[in-house]
PAKOL-233555 format. One record per residue (C-alpha): residue number from 1; x negated, y, z. Coordinates in pm, 1 decimal. Example, Ala and Ser with C-alpha at 12.3 -4.5 7.8 and 13.67 -1.06 7.14 Angstrom:
BEGIN
+-----+----------+----------+----------+
| num |        X |        Y |        Z |
+-----+----------+----------+----------+
|   1 |  -1230.0 |   -450.0 |    780.0 |
|   2 |  -1367.0 |   -106.0 |    714.0 |
+-----+----------+----------+----------+
END
This chain:
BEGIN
+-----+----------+----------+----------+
| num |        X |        Y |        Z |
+-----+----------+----------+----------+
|   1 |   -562.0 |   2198.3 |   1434.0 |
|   2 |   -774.1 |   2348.2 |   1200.5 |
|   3 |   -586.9 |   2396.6 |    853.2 |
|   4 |   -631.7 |   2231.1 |    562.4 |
|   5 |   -930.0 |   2013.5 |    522.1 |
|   6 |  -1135.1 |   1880.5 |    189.5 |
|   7 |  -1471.6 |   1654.7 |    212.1 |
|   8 |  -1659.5 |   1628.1 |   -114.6 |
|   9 |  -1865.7 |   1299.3 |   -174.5 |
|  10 |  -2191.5 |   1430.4 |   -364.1 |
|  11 |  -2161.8 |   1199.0 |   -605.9 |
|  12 |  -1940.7 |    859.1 |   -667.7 |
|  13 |  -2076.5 |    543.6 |   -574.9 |
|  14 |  -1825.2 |    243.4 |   -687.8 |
|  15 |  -1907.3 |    -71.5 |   -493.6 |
|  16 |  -1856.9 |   -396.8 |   -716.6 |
|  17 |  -1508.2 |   -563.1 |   -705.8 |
|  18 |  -1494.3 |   -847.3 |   -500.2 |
|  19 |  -1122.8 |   -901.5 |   -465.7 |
|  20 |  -1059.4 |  -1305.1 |   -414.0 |
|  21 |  -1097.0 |  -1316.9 |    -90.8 |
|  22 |  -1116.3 |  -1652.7 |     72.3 |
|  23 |  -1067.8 |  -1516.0 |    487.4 |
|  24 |  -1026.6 |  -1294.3 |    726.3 |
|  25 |  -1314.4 |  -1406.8 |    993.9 |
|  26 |  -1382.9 |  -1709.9 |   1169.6 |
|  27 |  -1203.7 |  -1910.1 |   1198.7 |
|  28 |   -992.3 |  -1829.8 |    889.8 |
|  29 |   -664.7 |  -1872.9 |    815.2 |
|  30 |   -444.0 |  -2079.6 |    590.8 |
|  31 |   -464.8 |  -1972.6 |    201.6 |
|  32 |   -122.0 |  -1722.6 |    182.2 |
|  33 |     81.4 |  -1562.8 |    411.8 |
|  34 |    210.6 |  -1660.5 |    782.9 |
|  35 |    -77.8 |  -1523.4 |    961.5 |
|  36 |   -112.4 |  -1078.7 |   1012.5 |
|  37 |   -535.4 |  -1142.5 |   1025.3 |
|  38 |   -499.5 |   -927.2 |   1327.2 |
|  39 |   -764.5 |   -666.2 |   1418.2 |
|  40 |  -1043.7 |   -631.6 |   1386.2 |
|  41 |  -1000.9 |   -855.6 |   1071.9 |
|  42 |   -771.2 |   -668.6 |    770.3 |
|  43 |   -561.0 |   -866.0 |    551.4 |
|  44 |   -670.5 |  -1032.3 |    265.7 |
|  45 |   -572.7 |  -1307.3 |     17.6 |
|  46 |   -587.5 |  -1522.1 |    249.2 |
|  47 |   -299.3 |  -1405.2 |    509.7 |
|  48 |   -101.2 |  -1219.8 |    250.1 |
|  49 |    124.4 |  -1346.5 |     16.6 |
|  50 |    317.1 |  -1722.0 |    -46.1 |
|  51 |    146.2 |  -1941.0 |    157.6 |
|  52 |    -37.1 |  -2229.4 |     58.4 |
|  53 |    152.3 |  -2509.5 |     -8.3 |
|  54 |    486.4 |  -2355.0 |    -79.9 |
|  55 |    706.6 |  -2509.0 |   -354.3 |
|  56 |    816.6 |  -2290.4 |   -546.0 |
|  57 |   1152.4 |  -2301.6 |   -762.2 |
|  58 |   1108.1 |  -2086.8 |  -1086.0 |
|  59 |   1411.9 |  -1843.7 |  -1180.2 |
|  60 |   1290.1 |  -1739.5 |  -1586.1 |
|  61 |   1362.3 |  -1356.7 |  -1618.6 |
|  62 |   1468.0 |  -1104.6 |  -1416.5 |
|  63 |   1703.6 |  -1208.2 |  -1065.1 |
|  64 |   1965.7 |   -936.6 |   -958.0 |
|  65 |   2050.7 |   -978.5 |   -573.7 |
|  66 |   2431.4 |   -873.8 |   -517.9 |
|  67 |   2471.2 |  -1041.8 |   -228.3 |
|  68 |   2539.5 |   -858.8 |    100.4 |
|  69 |   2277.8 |  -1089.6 |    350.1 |
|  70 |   2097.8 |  -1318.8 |     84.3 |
|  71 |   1777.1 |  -1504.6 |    119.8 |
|  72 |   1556.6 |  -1558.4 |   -137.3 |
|  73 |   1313.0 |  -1795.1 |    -21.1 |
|  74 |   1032.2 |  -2013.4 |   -169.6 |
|  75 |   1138.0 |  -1878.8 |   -580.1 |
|  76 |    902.2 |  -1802.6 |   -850.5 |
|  77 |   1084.2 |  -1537.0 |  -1034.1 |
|  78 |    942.4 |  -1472.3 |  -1405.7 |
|  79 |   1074.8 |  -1100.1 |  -1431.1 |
|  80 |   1167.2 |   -824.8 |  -1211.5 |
|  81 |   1411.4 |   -839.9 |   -862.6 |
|  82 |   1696.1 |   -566.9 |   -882.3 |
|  83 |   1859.4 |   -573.1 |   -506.7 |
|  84 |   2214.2 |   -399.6 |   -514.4 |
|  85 |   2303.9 |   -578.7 |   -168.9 |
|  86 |   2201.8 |   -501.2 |    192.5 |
|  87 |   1998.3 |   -717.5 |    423.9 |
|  88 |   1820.2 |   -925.5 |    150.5 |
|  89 |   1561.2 |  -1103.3 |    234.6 |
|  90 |   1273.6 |  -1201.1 |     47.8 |
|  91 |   1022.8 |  -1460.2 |    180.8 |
|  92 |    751.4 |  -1741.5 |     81.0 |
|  93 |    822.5 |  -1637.6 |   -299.5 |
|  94 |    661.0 |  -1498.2 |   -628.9 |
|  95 |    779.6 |  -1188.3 |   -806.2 |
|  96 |    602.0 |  -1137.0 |  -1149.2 |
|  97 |    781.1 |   -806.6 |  -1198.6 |
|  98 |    828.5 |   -495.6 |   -947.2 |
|  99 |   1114.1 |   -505.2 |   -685.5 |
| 100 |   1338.6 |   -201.1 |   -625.9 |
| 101 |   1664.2 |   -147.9 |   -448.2 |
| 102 |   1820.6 |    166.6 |   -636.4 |
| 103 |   2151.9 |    129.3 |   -812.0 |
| 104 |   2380.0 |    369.4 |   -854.3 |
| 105 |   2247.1 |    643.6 |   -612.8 |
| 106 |   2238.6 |    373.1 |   -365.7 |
| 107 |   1926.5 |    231.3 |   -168.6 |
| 108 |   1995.0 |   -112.7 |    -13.9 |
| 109 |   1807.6 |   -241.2 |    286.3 |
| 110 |   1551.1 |   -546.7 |    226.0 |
| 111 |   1282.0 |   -718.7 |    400.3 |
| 112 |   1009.6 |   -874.7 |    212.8 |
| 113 |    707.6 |  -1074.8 |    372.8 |
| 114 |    513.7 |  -1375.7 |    313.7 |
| 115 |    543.0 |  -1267.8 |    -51.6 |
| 116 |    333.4 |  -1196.0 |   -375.1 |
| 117 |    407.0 |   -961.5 |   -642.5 |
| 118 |    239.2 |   -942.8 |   -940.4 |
| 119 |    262.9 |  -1061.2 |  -1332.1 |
| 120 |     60.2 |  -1395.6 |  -1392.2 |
| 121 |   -257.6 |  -1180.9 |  -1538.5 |
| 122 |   -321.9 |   -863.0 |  -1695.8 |
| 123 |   -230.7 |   -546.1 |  -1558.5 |
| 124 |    146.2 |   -440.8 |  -1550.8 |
| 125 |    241.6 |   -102.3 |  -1713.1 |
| 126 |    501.6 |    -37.4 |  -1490.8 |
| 127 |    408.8 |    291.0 |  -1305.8 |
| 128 |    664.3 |    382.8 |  -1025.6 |
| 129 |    589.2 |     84.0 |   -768.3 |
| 130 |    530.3 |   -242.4 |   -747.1 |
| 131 |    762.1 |   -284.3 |   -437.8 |
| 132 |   1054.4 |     17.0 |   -331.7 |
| 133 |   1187.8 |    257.4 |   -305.2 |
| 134 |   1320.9 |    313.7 |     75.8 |
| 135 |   1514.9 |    111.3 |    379.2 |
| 136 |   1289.8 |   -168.2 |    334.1 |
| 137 |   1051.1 |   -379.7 |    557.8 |
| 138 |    710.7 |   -517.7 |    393.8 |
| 139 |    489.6 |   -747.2 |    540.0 |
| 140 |    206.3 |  -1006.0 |    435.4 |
| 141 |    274.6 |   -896.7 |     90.4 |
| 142 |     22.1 |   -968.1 |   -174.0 |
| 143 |     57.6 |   -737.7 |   -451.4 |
| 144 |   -177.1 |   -720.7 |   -768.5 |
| 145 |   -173.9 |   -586.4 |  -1121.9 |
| 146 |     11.2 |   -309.4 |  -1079.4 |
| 147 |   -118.1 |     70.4 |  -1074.4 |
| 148 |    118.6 |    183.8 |   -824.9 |
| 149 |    181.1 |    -62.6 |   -494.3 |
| 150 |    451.6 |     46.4 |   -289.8 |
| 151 |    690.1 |    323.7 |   -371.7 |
| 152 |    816.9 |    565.6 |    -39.0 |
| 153 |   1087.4 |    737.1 |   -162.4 |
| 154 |   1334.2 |    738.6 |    149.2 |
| 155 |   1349.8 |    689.5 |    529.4 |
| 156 |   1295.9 |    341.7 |    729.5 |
| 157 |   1039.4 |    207.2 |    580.0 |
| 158 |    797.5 |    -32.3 |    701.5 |
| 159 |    477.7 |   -151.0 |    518.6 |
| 160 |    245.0 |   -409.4 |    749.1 |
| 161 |    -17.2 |   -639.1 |    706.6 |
| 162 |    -20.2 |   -635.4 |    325.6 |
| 163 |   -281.1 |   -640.5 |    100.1 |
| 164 |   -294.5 |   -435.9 |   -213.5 |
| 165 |   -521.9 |   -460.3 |   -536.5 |
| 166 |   -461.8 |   -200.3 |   -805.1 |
| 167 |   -507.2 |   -212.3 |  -1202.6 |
| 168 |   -503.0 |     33.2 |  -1445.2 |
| 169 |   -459.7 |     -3.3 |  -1852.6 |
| 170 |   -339.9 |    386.5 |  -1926.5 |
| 171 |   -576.2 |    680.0 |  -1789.2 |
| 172 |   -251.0 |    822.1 |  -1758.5 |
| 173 |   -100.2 |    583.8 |  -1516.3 |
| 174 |   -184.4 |    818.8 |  -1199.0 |
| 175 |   -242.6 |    505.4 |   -963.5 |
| 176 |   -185.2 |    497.5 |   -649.5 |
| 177 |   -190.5 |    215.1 |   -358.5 |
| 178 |    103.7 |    425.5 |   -151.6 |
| 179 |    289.7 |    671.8 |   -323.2 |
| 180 |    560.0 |    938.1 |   -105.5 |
| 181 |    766.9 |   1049.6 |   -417.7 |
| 182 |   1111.9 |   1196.8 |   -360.0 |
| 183 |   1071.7 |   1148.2 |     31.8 |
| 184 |   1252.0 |   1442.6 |    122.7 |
| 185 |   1361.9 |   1442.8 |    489.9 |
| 186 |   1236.8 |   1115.3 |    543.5 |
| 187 |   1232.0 |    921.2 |    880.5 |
| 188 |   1113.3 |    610.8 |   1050.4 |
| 189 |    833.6 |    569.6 |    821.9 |
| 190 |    487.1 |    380.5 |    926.8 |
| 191 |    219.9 |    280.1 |    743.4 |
| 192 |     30.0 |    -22.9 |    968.2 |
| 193 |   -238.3 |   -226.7 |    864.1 |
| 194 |   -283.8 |   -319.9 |    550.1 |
| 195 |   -579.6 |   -318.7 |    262.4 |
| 196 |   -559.0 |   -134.2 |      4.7 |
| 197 |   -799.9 |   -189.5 |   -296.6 |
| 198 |   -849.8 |     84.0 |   -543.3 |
| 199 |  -1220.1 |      5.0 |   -672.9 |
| 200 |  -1079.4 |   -148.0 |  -1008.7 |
| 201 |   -939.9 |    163.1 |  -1186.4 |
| 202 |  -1216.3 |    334.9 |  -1325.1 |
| 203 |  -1033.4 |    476.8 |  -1645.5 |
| 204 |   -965.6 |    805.4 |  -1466.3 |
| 205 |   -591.7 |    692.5 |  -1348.3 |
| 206 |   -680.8 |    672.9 |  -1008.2 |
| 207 |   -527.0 |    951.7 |   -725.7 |
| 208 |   -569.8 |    756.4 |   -384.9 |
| 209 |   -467.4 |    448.9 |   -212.9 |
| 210 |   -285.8 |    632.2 |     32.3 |
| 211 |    -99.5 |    949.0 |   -130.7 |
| 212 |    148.8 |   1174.3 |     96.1 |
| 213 |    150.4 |   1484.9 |   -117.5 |
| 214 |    330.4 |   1771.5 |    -73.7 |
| 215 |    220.6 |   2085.1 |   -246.2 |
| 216 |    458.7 |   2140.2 |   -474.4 |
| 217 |    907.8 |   2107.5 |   -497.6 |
| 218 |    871.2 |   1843.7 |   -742.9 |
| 219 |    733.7 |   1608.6 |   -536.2 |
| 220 |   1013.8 |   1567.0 |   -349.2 |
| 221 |    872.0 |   1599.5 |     14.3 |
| 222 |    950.9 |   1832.1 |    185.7 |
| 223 |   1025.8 |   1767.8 |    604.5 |
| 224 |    925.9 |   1363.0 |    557.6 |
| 225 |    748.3 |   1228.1 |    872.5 |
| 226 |    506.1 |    938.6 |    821.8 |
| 227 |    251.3 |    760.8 |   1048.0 |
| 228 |    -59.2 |    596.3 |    909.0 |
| 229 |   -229.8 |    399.4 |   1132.1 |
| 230 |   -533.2 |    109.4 |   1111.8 |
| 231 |   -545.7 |     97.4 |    771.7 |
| 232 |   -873.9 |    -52.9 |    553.6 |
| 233 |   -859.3 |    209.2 |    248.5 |
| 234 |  -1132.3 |    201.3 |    -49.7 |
| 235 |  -1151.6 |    368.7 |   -423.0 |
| 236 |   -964.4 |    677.2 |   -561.3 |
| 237 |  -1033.4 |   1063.9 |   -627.0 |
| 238 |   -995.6 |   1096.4 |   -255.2 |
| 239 |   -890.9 |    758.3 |    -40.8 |
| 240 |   -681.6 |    920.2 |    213.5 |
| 241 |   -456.8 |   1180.5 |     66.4 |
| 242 |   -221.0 |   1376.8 |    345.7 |
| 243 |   -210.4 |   1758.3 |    197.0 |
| 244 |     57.7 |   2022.5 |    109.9 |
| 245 |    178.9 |   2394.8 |    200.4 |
| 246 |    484.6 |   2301.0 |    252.2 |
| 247 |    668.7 |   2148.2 |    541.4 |
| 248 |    638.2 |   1777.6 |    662.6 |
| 249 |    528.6 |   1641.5 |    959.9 |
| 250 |    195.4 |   1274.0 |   1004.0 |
| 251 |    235.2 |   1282.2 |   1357.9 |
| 252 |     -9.7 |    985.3 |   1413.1 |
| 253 |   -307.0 |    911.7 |   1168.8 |
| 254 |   -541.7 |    723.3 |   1334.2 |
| 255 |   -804.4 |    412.0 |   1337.8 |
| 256 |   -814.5 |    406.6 |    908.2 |
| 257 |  -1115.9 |    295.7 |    777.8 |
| 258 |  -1258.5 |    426.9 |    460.4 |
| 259 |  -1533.2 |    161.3 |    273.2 |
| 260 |  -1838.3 |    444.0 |    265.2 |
| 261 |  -1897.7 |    538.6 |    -71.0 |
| 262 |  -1598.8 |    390.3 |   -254.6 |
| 263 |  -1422.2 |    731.1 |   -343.5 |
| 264 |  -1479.8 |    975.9 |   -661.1 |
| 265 |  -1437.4 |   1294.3 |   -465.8 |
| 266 |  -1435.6 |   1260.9 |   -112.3 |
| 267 |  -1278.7 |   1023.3 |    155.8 |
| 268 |   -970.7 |   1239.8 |    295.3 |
| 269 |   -814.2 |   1535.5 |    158.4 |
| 270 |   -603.0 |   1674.8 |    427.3 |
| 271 |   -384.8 |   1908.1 |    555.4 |
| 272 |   -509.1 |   1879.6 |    918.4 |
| 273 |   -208.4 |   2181.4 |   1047.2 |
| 274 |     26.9 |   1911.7 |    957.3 |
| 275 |    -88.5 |   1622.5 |   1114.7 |
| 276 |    -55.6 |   1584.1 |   1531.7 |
| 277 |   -281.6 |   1295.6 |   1624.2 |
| 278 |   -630.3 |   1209.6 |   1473.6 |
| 279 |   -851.9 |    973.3 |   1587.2 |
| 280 |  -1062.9 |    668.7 |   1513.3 |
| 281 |  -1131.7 |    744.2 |   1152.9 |
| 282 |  -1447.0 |    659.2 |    985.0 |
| 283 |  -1627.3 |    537.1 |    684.7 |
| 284 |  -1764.5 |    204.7 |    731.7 |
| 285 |  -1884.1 |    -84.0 |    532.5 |
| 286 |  -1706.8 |   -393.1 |    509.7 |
| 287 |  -1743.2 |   -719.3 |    387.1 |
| 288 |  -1507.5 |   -810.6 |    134.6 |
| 289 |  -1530.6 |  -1202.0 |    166.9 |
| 290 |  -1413.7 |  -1187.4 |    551.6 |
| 291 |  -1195.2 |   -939.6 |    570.9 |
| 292 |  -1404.2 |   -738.2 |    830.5 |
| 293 |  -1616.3 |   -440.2 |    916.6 |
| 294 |  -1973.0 |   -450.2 |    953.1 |
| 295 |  -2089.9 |   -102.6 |   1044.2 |
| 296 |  -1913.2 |    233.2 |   1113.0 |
| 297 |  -2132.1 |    477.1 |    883.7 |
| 298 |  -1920.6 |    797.6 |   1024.9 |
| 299 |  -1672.5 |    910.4 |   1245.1 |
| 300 |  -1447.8 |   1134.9 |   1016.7 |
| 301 |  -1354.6 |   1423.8 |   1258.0 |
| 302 |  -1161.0 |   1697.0 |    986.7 |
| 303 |   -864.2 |   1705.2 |   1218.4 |
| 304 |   -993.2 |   1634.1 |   1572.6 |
+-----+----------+----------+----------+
END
């Protein structure tokens, strides 16, 4: 390894925002959730979130889940989704506000997949994660108009196959697609798949649509382990943030895909002594309509 590394983009380039995406290659899949638009496509709208079709029951206001096991499936909930009970599940449904599961110094274990979260229009001002905050399972989640997506703040955590479109209405909002926050000591936690859209926030707000920092106490990182692996990244200061002096541990980054061009900065700021395996990532372009590459413009090889 070869300590910390930092790659400066000359100058930004910001690709127009193309963000209704009708597939993920030939031949494409239902509108919604149900499918993982398995590689070499990357999720979009089109395998994330409620599928099309669903009925959905509407709950008005905000929906607080007490119960130890409980499903929530095929609900359009108005407000926000407080979960104070373990193994919830959340599928087939929309959530207008964020979702979070800590009460009372506890974090309670939830899955959430075939699932969209996001207010009806505009851009929420809620800044601390759409979906969180640890011991939770996300997959084929469609979230939008939010400035932060998901919140890692805790161990056993899964985010896969999701697709992520951030918003910004406060330069001070500090966006971020993926945000480790108060992941001290944290375990078990992978980072697989998924599209993450940062290309709309131009105010200023935006850090990175991945973010693992860990430079400073306050943070809250110190010791996590995370893995970040086949990921289509594009926008932010920097797109792929993993950097920090002190301890924690990316023991696999590999096959991430940065759209060429897309970042303010640079495409990765790293700290390359902390991470074990690198390999297979590159700045490409991609077409936004199918969900797939077209060309690899360069191998990025700062921690090979």
């Amino acid at each position: 390894m070869v300590g910390r590394a930092r790659r400066w983009a000359s100058a930004a380039v910001l690709v127009s925002v193309a963000v209704g995406a009708v597939g993920c290659g030939p031949p494409p899949p239902p509108q919604g959730g149900g499918t993982n638009c398995p590689l070499p496509a990357y999720p979009t709208a089109a395998c994330t979130g409620v599928p099309s079709g669903t009925a959905l029951t509407t709950h008005d206001g905000d929906l607080v889940v007490s119960t130890a096991g409980q499903v929530i499936d095929g609900r359009r909930v108005t407000g926000s989704v407080d979960i104070r009970a373990h193994d919830v599940v959340i599928r087939n449904s929309e959530i207008r506000g964020r979702i979070i599961n800590d009460f009372g110094g506890n974090r309670y274990r939830f899955t959430i997949e075939d699932s969209t979260v996001g207010p009806a229009s505009g851009c929420s001002s809620w800044g601390n994660g759409a979906v969180g905050v640890s011991d939770y399972t996300a997959r084929r989640v469609r979230i939008a108009g939010f400035p932060d997506g998901f919140r890692v703040a805790g161990s056993n955590i899964l985010i896969e196959h999701s697709f992520v479109t951030l918003c910004s209405a406060n330069p001070a909002d500090h966006s971020d697609g993926i945000q480790a926050y108060g992941a001290a000591n944290g375990t078990n936690i992978v980072i697989r798949h998924n599209t993450i859209d940062q290309r709309a926030v131009t105010n200023g707000a935006a850090t990175s649509p991945i973010f693992i920092p860990n430079d400073g106490e306050r943070q809250g990182n110190q010791n996590l382990s995370v893995n970040v692996t086949d990921n289509l990244l594009a926008g932010g200061g920097y797109t792929l943030r993993i950097f920090g002096d002190l301890p924690f541990s990316a023991p696999t980054v590999t096959g991430n895909k940065i759209v060429d061009g897309s970042w303010e900065y640079g495409p990765v700021d790293l700290a390359c002594e902390r991470i074990g395996t690198w390999s297979g990532n590159a700045t490409v372009t991609y077409d936004w309509s199918l969900g797939t590459i077209t060309r690899q413009v360069r191998a990025l090889n700062d921690c090979a």
